[in-house]
C-alpha positions in Angstrom: 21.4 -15.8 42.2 22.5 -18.7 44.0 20.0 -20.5 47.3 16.3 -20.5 47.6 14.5 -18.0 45.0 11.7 -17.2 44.1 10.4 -16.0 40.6 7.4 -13.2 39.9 5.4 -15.0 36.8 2.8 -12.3 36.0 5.3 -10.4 33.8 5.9 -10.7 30.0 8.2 -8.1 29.4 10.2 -8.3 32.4 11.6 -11.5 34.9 11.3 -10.3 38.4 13.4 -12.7 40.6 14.1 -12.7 44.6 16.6 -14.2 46.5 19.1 -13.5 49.4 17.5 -10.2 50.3 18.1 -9.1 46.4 15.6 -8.5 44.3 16.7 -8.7 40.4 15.0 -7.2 38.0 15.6 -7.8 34.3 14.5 -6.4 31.5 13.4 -9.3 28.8 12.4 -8.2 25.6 15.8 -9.0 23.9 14.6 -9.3 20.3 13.9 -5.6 20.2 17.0 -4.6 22.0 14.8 -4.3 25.4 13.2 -1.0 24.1 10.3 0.3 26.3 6.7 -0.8 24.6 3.1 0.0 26.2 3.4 -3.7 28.2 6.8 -3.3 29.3 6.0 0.6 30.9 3.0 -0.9 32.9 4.9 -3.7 33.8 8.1 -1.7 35.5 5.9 0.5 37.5 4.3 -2.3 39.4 7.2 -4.5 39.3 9.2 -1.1 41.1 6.4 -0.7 43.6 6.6 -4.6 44.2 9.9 -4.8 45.1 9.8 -1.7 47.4 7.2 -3.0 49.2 8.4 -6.6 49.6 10.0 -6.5 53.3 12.3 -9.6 52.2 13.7 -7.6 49.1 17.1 -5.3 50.7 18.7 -4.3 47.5 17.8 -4.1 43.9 19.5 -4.9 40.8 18.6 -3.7 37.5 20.2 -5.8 34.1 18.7 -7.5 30.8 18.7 -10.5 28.8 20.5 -10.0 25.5 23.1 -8.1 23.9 21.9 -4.4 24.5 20.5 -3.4 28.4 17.9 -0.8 26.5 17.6 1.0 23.8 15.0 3.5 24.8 11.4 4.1 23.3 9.7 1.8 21.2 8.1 4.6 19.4 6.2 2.6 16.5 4.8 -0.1 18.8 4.1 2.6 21.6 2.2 5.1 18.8 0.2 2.2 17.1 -1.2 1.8 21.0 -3.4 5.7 21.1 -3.8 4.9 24.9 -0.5 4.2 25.7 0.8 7.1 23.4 -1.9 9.6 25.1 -0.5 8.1 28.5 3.3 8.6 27.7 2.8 11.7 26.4 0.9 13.1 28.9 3.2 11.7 32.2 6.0 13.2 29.8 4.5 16.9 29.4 3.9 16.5 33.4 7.0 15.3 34.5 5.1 12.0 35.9 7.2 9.1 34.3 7.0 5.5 36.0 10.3 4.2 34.0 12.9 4.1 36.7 13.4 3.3 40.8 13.3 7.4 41.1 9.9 7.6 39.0 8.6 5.3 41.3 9.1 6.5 44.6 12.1 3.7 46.0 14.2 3.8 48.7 16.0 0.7 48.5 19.2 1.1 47.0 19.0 0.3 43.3 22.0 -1.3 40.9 22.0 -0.9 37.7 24.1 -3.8 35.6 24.5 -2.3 31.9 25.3 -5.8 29.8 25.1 -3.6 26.5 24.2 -0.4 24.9 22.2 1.8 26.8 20.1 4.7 24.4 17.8 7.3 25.1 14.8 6.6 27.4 17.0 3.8 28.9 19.6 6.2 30.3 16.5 6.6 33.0 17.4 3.5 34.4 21.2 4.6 34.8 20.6 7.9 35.9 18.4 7.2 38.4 20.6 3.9 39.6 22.4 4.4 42.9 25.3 2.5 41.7 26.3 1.8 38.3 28.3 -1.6 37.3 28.8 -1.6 33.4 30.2 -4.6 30.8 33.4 -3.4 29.0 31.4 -4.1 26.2 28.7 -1.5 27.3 28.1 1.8 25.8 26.0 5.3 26.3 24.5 7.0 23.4 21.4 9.7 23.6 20.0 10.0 19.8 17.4 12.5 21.0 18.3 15.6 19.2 18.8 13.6 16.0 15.2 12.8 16.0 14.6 16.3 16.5 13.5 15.9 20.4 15.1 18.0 22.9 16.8 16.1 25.4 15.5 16.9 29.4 14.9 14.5 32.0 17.7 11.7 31.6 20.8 14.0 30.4 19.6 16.8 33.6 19.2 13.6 36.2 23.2 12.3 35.1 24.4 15.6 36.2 24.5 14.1 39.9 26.7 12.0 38.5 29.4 13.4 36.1 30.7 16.6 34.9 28.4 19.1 32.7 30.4 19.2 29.6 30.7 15.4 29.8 27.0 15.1 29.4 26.3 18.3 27.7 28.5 16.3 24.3 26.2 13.2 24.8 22.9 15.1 24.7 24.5 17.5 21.7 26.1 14.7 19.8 23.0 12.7 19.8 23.7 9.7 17.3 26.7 10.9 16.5 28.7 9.6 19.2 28.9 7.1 21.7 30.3 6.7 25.6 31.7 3.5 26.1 32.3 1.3 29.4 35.4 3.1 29.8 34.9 7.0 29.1 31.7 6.0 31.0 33.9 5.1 34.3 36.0 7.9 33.5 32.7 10.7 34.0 31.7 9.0 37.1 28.7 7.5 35.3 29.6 4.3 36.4 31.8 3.3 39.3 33.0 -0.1 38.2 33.6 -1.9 34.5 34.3 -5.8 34.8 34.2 -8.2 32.4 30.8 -9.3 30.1 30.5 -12.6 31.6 31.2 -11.3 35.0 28.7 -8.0 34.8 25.8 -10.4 36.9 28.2 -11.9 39.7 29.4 -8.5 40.1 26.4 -7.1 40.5 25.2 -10.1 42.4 28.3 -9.8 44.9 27.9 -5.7 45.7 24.2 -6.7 46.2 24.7 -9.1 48.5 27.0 -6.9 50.9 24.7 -4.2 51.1 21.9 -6.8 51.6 23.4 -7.1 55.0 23.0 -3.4 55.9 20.2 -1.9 58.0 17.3 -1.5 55.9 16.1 1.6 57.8 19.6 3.0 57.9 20.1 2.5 54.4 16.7 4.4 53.4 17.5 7.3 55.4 20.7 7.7 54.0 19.5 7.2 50.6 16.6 10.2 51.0 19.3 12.2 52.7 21.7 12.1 49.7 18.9 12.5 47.3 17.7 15.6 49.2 20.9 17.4 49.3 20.4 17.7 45.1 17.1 19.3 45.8 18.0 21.7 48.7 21.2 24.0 50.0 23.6 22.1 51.6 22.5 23.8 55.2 19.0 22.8 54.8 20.2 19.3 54.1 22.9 19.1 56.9 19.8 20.1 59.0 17.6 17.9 57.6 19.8 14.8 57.8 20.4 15.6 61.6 16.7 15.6 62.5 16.5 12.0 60.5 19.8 10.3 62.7 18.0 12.0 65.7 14.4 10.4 65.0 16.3 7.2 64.2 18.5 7.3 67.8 14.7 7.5 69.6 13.6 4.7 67.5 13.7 1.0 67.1 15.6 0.7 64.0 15.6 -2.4 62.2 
């Protein structure tokens, strides 16, 4: 994060950092393994729809401070809070989450940097990455069916990315078995596994390459790609043909 930056202050549970075209965001609640409370859910839907909307911001990187990226739900802290529990539950039952770039509706392309283990509500932030750049010392574990919760939105999203039976043993195993950086890689989870003390300039360098990209050109390609999951690859072919013709009788930038 090298040259003139500029830091968002009105987060607690979050630093929101831009510079060079890339915006960094980076979960900071270390002490409880960067687990999701009621502050910290608020805080990442507006800190997403902050760095969509900021024209200056390119590219968007995802990490955290500490030794774990997160660990999912903090379910005692998030229950003692009846508003924030009501809240959750309800955007859960309705399929209206504001966790990760996907939730919330951005275009930009989004990395995630996994400095540690990633469990449960966190694997929203991986699944819904673009790109995926994990620490060898990273790992992957989903302990919802050991809680006796049935495991939906993050295990069906990382089927874009790997394999079913690959993910299928995660979600099944539950606590009893983790995915490291490696076996990760391996299932097309991630796409690159460096070194811990290089995970950020890593990040930082991939970031800044795409930074350089079209930002109109990028979007469309993104919505394109993400499309062709929801519809037949005709419809999408079509569909991505009318977008490269709107953008050839345009003034892209």
């Amino acid at each position: 994060m090298e040259g003139h930056s500029a830091i968002v202050t009105d987060y607690e549970r979050l630093i929101v950092q831009k510079s060079g075209g890339i915006g960094w965001l980076i979960l900071n609640r270390p002490e409880a393994g960067n687990a999701f409370d009621a502050l910290m859910l608020d805080e990442l839907e507006h800190a997403w729809a902050d760095l969509e909307a900021d024209p200056d911001v390119r590219v968007i990187v995802n990490t955290a401070n500490g030794k774990a990226f997160c660990t999912g739900m903090d379910v005692v802290q998030v229950a003692r809070d009846r508003d924030a529990m009501r809240k959750h539950s309800r955007r859960t039952r309705d399929a209206e989450l504001k966790i990760s770039s996907w939730h919330c509706d951005v275009w930009k392309p989004v990395i995630a940097a996994v400095n540690g283990v990633c469990a449960g509500g966190g694997l929203h932030l991986v699944a819904d990455a673009d790109i995926v750049i994990a620490a060898e010392c990273a790992s992957f574990v989903d302990p919802h069916v050991s809680v006796g919760q049935a495991v939906a939105y993050e295990a069906i999203t990382l089927l874009r990315k790997s394999p079913m039976e690959g993910i299928t043993r995660m979600a099944l195993s539950g606590r009893g078995e983790r995915i490291s950086a490696q076996r990760a890689y391996e299932l097309g989870i991630v796409s690159e596994v460096v070194a811990q003390d290089r995970l950020r300039t890593a990040a930082g360098t991939l970031a800044a390459a795409i930074a350089t990209n079209c930002p109109t050109a990028m979007r469309v390609t993104k919505q394109a790609l993400w499309r062709s999951l929801e519809v037949g690859l005709t419809q999408a072919r079509r569909e991505a043909a009318e977008a490269i013709r709107r953008m050839g009788s345009s003034e892209v930038s």
